[in-house]
VEXDREN-2710 file (C-alpha; in Angstrom, 1 decimal):
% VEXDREN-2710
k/r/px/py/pz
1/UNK/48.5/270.7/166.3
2/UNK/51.6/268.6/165.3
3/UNK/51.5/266.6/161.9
4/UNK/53.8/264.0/160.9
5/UNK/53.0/264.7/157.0
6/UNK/51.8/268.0/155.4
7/UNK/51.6/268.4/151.3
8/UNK/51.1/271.8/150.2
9/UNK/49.3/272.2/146.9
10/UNK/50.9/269.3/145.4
11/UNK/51.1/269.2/141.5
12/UNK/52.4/266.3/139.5
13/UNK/52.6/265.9/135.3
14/UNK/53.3/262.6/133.3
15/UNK/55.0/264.3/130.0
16/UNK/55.3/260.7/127.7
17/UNK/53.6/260.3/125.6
18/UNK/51.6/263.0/126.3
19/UNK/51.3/265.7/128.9
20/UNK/48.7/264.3/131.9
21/UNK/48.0/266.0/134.6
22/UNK/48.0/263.1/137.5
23/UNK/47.8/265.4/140.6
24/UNK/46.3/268.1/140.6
25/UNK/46.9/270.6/143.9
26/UNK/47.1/268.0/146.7
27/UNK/46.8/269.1/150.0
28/UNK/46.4/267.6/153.2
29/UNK/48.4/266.6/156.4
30/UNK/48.7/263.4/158.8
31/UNK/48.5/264.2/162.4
32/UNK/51.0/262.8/164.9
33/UNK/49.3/259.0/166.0
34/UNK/46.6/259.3/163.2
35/UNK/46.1/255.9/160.9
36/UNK/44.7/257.8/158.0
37/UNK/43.9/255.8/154.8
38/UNK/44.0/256.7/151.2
39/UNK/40.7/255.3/148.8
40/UNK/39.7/255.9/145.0
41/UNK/39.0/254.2/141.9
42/UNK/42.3/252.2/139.6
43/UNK/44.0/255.3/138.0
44/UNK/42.8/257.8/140.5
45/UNK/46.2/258.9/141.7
46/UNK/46.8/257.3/145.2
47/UNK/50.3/254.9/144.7
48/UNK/51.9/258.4/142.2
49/UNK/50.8/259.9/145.6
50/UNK/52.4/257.7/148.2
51/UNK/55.7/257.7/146.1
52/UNK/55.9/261.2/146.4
53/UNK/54.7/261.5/150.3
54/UNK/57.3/258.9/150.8
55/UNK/60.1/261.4/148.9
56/UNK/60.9/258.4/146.5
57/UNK/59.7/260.8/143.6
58/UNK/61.0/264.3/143.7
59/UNK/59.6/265.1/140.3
60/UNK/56.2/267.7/141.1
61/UNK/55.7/271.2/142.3
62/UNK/54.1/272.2/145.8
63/UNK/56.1/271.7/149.5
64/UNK/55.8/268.6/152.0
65/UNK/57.1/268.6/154.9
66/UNK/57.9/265.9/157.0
67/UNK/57.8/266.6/161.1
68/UNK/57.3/269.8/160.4
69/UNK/60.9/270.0/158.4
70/UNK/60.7/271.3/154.2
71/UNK/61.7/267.9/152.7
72/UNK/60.7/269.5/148.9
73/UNK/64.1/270.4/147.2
74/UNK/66.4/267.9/149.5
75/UNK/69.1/266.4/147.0
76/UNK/68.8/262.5/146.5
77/UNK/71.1/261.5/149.5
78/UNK/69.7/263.7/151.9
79/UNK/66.2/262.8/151.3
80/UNK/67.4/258.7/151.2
81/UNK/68.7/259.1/154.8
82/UNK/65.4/261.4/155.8
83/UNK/63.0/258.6/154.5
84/UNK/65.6/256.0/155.9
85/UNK/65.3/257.4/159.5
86/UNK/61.7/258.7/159.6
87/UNK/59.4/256.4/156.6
88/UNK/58.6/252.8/157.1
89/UNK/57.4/251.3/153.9
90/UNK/54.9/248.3/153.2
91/UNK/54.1/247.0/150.0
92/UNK/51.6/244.9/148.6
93/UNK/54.4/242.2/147.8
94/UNK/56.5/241.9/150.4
95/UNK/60.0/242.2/148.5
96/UNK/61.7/240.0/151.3
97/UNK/65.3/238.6/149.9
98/UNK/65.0/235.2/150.0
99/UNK/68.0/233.8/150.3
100/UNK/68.0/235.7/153.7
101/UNK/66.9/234.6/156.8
102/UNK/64.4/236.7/158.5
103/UNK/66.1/238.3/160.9
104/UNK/68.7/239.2/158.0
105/UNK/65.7/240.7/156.3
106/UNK/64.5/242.8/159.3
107/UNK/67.9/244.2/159.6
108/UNK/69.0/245.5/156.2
109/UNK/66.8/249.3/156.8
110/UNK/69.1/249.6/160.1
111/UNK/72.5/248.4/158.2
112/UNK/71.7/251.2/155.8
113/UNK/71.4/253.5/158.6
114/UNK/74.3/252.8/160.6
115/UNK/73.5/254.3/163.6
116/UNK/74.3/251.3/165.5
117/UNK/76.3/248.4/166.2
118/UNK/75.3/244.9/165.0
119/UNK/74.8/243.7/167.9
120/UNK/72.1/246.6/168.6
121/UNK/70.5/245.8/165.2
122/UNK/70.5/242.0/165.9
123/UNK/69.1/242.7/169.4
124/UNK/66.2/245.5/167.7
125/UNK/65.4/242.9/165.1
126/UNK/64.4/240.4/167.2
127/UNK/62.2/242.6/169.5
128/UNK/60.5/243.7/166.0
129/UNK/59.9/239.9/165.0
130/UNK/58.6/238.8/169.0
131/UNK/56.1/242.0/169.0
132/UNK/54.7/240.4/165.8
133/UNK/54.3/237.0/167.2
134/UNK/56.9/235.8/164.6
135/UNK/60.0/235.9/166.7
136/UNK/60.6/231.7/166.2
137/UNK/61.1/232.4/162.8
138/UNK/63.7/234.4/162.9
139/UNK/66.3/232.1/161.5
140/UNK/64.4/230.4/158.9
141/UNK/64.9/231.4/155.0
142/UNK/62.5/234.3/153.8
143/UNK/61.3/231.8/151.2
144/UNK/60.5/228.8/154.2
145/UNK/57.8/230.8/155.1
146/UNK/54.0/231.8/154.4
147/UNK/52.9/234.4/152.8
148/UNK/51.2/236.5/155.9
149/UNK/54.6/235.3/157.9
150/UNK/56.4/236.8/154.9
151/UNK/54.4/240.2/155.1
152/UNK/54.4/240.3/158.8
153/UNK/58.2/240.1/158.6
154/UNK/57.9/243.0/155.7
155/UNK/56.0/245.4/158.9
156/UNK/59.1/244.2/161.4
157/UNK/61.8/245.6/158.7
158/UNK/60.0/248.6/158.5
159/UNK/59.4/249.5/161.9
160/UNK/63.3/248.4/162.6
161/UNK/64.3/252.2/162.7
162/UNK/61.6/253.5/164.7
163/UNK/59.6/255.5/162.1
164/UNK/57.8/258.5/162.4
165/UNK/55.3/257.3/159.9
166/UNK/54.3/253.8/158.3
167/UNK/52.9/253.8/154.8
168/UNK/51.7/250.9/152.8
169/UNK/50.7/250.8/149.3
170/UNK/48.1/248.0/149.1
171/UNK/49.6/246.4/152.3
172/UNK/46.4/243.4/152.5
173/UNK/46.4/243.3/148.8
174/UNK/47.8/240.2/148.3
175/UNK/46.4/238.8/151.5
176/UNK/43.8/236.4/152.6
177/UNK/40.8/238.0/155.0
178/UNK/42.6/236.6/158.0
179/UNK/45.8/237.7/157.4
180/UNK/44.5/240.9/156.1
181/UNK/42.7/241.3/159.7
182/UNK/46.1/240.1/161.0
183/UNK/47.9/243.2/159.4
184/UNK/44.7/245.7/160.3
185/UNK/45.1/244.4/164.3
186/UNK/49.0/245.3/164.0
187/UNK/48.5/248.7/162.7
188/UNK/46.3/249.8/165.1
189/UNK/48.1/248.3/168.0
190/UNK/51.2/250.5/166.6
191/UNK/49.2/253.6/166.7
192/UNK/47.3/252.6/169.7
193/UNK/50.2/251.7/172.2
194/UNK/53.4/253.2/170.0
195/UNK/51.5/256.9/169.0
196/UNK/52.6/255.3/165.3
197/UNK/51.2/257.8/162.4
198/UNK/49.9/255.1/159.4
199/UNK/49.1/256.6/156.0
200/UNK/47.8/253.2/153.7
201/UNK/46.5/253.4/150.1
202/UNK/43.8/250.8/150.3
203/UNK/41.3/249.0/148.0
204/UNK/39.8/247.2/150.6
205/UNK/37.1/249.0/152.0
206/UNK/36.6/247.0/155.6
207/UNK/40.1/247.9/156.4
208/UNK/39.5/251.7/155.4
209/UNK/36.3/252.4/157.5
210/UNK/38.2/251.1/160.4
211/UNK/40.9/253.5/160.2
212/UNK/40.2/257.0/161.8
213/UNK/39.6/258.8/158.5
214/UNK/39.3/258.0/154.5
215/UNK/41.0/260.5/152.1
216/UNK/38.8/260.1/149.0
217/UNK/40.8/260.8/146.2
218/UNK/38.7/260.8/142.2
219/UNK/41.3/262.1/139.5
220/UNK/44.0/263.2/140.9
221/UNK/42.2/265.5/143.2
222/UNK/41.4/264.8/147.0
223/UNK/37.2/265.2/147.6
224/UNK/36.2/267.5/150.4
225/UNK/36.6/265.3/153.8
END
């Protein structure tokens, strides 16, 4: 079996003001084209989770491994151009620069990259906007537009390097039900036809039954599956 994502007994302390224990010997792994979701109560763990899935935080014990490659103990640089090439990220706020156009938006992962020419990026950006039905915005202002425009344009710049893996923290959090549906038709259409792996940390329940499994999590502990 090949997985996408694997933590290994995961362990994670807040020291100020006092020593908490937030995770407490995490493990579990994403399988290659599985939309997994993550579900618990405020507090429980899930985004302190997600950061350090997503190697933004280095600070715990335990391994993860990241298509089947030892990510834990990567210096800062290394791990920025792992989760660069291999992590899309989508937020509950869709951090879009607005004084940028869209397609401008869409492009700034690649530019970071730079593994291809502009022209390329230009060219991928645009394919990422059409597949979301959002290519005739393309030139407008990130601020000219709505706010399930702007968090459809969010998934576009995070697919723009062809991840191995999307996660969203709270991704229909800040959504409407129709433009929360909107979001939960797009993810599954990018596991379904694109073998996408999706890990989401979710409140919403209706959007977690639908996915193809719920990782409980109650105190910084995962329950049994």
């Amino acid at each position: 079996m090949s997985f996408v994502l694997e933590a290994k007994n995961i362990n994670k302390h807040f020291h100020k003001p006092k020593d908490f224990h937030v995770l407490k010997n995490i493990s579990f792994s994403v399988k290659r084209g599985e939309f997994a979701s993550i579900m618990g109560k405020s507090g429980c763990g899930k985004s302190t989770l997600l950061y350090i899935l997503s190697t933004m935080d280095t600070d715990y014990t335990g391994e993860l491994y990241l298509n089947d490659e030892l990510v834990t103990g990567k210096t800062h640089q290394e791990l920025s151009q792992i989760r660069n090439k291999n992590i899309g990220f989508v937020f509950q706020f869709h951090y879009l620069l607005s004084e940028f156009s869209v397609l401008e938006n869409v492009m700034l992962p690649a530019k970071k990259l730079a593994e291809k020419t502009e022209a390329e990026i230009v060219r991928d950006a645009q394919e990422k906007l059409d597949m979301l039905h959002i290519g005739h915005l393309s030139q407008q202002r990130a601020s000219r537009i709505s706010g399930g425009e702007k968090q459809r344009v969010a998934i576009a710049r995070a697919l723009i390097n062809n991840p191995t893996i999307l996660m969203g923290d709270e991704p229909t959090g800040n959504l409407d039900s129709h433009n929360s549906e909107n979001v939960f038709q797009i993810f599954k259409r990018l596991k379904e036809e694109q073998g996408l792996s999706l890990l989401v940390v979710t409140h919403d329940e209706d959007f977690a039954k639908r996915t193809d499994r719920i990782i409980q999590m109650e105190d910084g502990t995962i329950l049994d599956e």
